[in-house]
N, C-alpha and C positions, 0 to 999 in steps of 0.2 A: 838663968836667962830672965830678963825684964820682958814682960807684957810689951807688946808694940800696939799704938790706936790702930783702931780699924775706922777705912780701909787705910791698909800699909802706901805710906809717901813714898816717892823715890826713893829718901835719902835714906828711909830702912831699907831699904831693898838695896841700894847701894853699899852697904855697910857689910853686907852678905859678900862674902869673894865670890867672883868668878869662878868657876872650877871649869877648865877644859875639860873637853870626856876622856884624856888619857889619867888625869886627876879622879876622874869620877870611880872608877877600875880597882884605884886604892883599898886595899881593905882597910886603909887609919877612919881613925875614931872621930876626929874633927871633918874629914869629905863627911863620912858618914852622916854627923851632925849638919851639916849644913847645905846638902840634898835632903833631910828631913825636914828643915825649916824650908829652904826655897819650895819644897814638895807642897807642904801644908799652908803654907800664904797664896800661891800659886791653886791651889784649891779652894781655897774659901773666898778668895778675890773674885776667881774666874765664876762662881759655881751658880747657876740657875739665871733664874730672872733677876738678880739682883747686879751681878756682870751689868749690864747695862744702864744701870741706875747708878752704880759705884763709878761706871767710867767715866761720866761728865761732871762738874758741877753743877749744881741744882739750883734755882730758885725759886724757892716754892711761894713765893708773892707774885707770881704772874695772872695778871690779871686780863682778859677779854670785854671788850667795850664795841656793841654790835654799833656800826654805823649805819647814821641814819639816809633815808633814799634821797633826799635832796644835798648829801655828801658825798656821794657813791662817786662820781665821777672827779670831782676835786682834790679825794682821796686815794684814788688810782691813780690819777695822775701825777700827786706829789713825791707817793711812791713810786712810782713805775716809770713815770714817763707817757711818750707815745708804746713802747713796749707793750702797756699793760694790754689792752686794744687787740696790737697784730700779733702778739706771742703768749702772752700769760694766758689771758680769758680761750682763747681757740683750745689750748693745750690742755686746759683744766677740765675744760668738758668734753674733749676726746678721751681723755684718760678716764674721764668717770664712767664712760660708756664705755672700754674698755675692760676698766677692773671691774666692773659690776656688772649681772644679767637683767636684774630691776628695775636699772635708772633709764629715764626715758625724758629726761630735757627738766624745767624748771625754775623758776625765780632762786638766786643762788643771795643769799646775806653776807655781807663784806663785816668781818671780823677784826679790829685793830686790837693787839694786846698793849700791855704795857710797857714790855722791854722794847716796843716801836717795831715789833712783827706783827704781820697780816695774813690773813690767810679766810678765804669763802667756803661757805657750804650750803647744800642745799636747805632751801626753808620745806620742813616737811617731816613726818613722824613715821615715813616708811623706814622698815631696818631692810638694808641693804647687800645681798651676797656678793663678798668680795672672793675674788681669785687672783692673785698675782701671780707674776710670770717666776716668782723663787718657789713657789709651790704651797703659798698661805693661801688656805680658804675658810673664812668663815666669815658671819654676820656680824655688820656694824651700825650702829645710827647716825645719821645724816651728820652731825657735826663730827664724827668719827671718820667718814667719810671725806669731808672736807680738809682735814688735815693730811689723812694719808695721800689725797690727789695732790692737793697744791707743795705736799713735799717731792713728792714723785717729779712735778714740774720745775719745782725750785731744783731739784739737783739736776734736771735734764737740761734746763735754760742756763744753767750753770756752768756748763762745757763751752758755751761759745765765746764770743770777743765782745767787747765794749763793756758801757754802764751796764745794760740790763743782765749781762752777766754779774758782771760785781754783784749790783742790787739781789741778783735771787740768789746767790750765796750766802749773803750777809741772812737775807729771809729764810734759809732753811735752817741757819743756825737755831737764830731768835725763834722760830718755828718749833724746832726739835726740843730747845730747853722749854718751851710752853708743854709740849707732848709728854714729857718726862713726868711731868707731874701730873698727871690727868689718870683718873684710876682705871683706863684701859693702855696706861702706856704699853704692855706686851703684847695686845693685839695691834697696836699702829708699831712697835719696833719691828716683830713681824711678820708685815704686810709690807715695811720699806726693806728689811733687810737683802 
């Protein structure tokens, strides 16, 4: 057998037969073989924190560019629309007062990356106890925060109809592939899981 790259493409994986489980049962030497391979790819794919990092593409040149306060409103708006106003901004700071027992309101910094995702956090040097409703708790800093909230709202804004849904779709994605590479990605995977 040839080394396969890691992580395994599709097309290795497809190359592997099917085996029904009336096939699996076989005592032959070939099932056997190849339940040991789907076994072993299927475990080093899946395994730990890295599952999560393996299963998207990554680009790790994402860069954040804080906006500045005489931008703040020409920049949500471009983005967002009137949305940002009656839905994004209300939801973001519910949620934060929500997931956290520490936060208690604040000047929030509008965040633009480069792959043209945004996302806000609070301006401030408290770390913050998070609790989510999957059962994550632990301490995050304010721009840690910010991400886990405004993904929380991009996917919640994201069930209804119109643009401002498209729009926070699109922003949880660009969002998520920002998260990915941030050296607490598995406290924000999580806190959103």
């Amino acid at each position: 057998l040839r080394p396969t790259p890691w992580p395994p493409k599709a097309s290795h994986l497809e190359k592997l037969p099917l085996l029904l489980p009336t096939q699996l049962s076989k005592p032959s030497p070939k099932g056997r073989r190849h339940r040991r391979l789907r076994r072993e790819l299927c475990a080093k794919f899946f395994s730990g924190k890295n599952f999560f990092r393996n299963s998207m593409p990554q680009n790790t040149h994402i860069t954040k560019h804080l906006v500045p306060d005489g931008q703040r409103l020409a920049t949500a708006d471009r983005m967002f629309g009137l949305g940002y106003a009656l839905h994004l901004e209300p939801l973001v700071f519910r949620l934060a007062e929500g997931l956290t027992s520490n936060y208690n309101g604040g000047y929030w910094a509008f965040n633009v990356l480069s792959n043209n995702g945004f996302y806000m956090c609070p301006v401030s040097q408290a770390v913050y106890d998070v609790r989510s409703e999957n059962g994550y708790a632990g301490s995050v800093s304010a721009d840690t925060l910010g991400i886990i909230v405004c993904l929380y709202a991009y996917s919640d804004l994201s069930f209804g109809d119109g643009r401002l849904a498209q729009t926070c779709a699109t922003h949880y994605h660009l969002l998520r592939a920002f998260a990915l590479i941030q050296e607490d990605v598995d406290t924000i995977l999580a806190a959103i899981d």
